[in-house]
N, C-alpha and C positions, 0 to 999 in steps of 0.2 A: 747099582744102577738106579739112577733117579727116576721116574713118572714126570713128563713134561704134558701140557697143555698149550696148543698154540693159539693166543688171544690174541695172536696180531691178526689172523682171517677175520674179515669184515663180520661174516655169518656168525662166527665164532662169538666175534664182540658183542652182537646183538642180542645174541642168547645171554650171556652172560650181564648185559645190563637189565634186560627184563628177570631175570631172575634177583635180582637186586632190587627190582622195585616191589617183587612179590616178595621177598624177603623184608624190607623197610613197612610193608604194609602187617605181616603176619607177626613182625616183631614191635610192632610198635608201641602196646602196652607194656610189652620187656623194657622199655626205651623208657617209655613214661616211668618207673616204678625207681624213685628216690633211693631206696638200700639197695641197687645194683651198683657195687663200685667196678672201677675201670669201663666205664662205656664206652672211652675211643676205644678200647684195645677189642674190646667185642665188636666195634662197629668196623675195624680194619680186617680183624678175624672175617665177617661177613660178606666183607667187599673180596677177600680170596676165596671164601669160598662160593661166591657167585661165579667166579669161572669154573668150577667142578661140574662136570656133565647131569648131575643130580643132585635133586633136591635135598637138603641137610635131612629131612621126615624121613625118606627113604634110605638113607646108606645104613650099610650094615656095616660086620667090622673091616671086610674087603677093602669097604671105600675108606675108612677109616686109616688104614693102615699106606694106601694108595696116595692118601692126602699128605698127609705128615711123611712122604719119602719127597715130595714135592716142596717141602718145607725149610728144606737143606738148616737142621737145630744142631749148635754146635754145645748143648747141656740137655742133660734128664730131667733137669729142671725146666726147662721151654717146652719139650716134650709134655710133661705132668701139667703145665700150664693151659697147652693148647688144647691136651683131650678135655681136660676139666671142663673149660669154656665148651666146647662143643658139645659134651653132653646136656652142660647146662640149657644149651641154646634148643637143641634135639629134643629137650624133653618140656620146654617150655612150647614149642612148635606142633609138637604132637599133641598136648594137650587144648592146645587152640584148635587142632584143626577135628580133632574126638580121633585120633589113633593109638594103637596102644606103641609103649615103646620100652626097651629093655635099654640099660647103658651099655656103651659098644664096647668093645674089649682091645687092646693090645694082642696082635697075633707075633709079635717078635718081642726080646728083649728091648732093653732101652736101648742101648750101643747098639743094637741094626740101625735105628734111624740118626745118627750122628755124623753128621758132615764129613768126616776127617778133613775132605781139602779146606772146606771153609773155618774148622777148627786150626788147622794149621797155621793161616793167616793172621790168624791174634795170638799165636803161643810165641814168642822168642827165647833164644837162649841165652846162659846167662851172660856169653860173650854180645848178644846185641841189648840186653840190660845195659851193657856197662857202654856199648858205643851210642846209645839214647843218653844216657848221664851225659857224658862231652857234650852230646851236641847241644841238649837243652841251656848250656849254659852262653849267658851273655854277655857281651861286653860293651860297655859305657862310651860315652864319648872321650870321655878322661882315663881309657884305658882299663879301668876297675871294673870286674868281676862283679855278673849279679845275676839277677833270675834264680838262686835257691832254693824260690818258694816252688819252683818246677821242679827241679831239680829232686827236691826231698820226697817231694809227692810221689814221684817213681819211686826212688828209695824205700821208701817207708810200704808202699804197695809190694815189693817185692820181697820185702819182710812181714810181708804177709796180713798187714793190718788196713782193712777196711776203710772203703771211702769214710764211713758214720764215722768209723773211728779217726780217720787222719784229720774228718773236718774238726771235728769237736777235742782235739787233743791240743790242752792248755802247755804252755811254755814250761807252767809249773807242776804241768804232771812228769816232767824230763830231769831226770839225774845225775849231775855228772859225777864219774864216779874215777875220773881219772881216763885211764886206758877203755872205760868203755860207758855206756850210757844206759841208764834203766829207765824205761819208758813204762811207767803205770796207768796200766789198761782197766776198765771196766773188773774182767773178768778173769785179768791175768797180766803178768809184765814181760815185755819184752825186754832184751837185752842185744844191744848195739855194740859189735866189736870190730867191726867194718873202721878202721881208720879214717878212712875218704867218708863214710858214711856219716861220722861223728864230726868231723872238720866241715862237712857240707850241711847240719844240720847246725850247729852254731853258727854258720855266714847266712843260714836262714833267718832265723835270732837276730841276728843284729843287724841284718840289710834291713832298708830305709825307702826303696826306692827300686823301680820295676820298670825293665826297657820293653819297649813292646816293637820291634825293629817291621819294616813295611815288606810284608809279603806279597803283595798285590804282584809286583813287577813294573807298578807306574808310577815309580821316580818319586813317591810321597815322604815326606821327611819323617824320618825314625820318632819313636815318643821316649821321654820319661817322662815315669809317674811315678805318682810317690801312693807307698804303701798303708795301709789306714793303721794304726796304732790300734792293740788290740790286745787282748791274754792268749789270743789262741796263735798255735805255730804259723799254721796257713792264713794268709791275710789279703784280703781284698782290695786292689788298688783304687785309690780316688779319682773318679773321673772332673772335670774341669766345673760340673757344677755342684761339687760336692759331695755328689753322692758318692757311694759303693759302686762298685762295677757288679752289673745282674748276675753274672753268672759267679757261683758261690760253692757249687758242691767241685770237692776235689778231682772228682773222674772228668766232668765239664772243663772241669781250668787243664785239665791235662791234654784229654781230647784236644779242645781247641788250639793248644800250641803244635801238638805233632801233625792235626790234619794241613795246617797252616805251613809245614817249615820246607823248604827247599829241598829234601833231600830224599832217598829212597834205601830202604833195607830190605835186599832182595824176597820177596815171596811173602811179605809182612805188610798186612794193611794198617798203617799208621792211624788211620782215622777210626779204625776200630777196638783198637788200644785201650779198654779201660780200664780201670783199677780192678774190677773183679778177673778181666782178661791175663793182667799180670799176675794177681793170684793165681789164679790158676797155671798160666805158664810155669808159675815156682814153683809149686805142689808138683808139678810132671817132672820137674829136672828132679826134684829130691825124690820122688816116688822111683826114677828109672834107677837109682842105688838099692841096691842088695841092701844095706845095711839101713834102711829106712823103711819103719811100717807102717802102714796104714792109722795106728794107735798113736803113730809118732808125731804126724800129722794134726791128728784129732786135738793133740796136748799142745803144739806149737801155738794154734789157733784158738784154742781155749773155750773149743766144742765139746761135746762130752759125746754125741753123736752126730756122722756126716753121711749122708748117704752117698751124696756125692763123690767121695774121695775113693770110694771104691771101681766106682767107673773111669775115675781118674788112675789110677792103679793099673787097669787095662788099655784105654789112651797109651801111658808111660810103657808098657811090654811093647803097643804100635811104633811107637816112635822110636825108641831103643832098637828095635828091629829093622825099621828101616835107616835108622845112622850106622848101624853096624854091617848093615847089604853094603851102602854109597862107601861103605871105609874099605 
């Protein structure tokens, strides 16, 4: 059960923007102070918690734990993010105003505060892995096949290697090795025996050129563009005055094509789709096998420790369990 707050009551609003302005005023040397990094994410953090019925100085771990069920985090990782900041901010606050202050505590596990529906939403399985592949792909006006820079960006997510890693992964770090592809990583190689996956990663390689077909619904004529000549696999289309097209990180070029496309996969928010969300979709499907552990995991990804994967381990018993109820 979530903790809701209704900020649509007028009254409600009102309280909740004076507490913002008393907030913007007590933080404002926090504000000021050059080695805080991420100050939107504190300042967004602030603006939610201005609608909580009390002052950040006074919550114990009650409220604490009240807040973050309101939060709807689909990782322990956003969870560990949010308390952090909030202490940080509780103890900055307290110190301004001469109160004393303890840092507040976690009264449940991490998995009590985890979404599952909102986690659900960006997990797929590997049959809608494979129905995103089709559809990402596009075709020319001349019939010809293209967009495998999309195309591989899943792939390659789903094989588990990182946005850092897929942007910055050179042509020449790729080995063909016949029947399958050794992809040398930073801290580990990967190995490509996906047929489709290796035929779709060479028509990445050598395409030239990028449709960008008009999703609006107002009759605007389709593009190609052509792709920038480059060493690294993923490549940046040229926009008409030369430049690069802005957006450059892998997760963003993926995002943008899926929130964009015509189509829907039942119970799957497409717009939320990103490279770490297919990671992790994939670690769930191979965690719900008996014959995969936790270690196996750790080795595939070329961690030596994950905190994570262990919460993912419990996700994968949730979901297992509820496809074996529906079966």
């Amino acid at each position: 059960m979530y903790v809701t707050y209704d900020t649509t009551n007028e009254k409600v609003k009102q309280v909740s923007d004076e507490k913002l302005q008393t907030y913007t005023e007590v933080f404002k040397g926090f504000f000021s102070n050059e080695n805080i990094r991420e100050k939107k994410s504190y300042v967004t953090l602030l603006e939610k918690i201005s609608k909580y019925p009390k002052y950040l100085w006074y919550w114990n771990n009650h409220d604490l734990n009240r807040y973050l069920l309101t939060t709807k985090t689909i990782s322990p990782h956003s969870i560990n993010k949010i308390v952090q900041q909030i202490r940080v901010l509780q103890k900055y606050a307290c110190h301004e105003l001469g109160m004393s202050c303890r840092p507040l505590q976690l009264l449940y596990d991490q998995l009590g505060y985890i979404d599952l529906e909102a986690l659900l939403k960006v997990t797929i399985s590997e049959r809608e892995y494979k129905a995103l592949r089709n559809l990402l792909i596009e075709e020319l006006p001349d019939g010809r096949e293209c967009n495998y820079r999309d195309v591989v960006i899943l792939e390659l997510a789903w094989h588990l290697l990182t946005s850092n890693e897929i942007k910055y992964l050179k042509v020449s770090d790729i080995e063909d090795e016949g029947k399958q592809l050794k992809i040398k990583l930073k801290n580990r190689t990967v190995i490509i025996t996906d047929s489709v996956v290796i035929s779709d990663i060479k028509k990445a390689i050598s395409e030239h050129e990028y449709f960008v077909p008009d999703w609006s619904g107002l009759g605007r004529a389709n593009k190609v563009m052509k792709l920038k000549d480059s060493p690294y696999l993923i490549r940046p289309v040229e926009t008409r005055t030369g430049k690069n097209e802005t957006c450059s990180n892998p997760s963003d070029m993926l995002r943008r094509v899926l929130a964009n496309m015509n189509v829907e996969l039942y119970g799957i928010d497409l717009a939320g789709l990103t490279i770490e969300a297919i990671n992790r979709s994939k670690k769930i499907q191979l965690l719900k096998r008996i014959d995969i552990k936790v270690e196996d995991i750790m080795h595939m990804t070329g961690r030596r420790s994950d905190a994570d994967i262990y919460w993912l381990k419990e996700i994968a018993k949730i979901i297992k369990k509820m496809e074996d109820q529906a079966n």
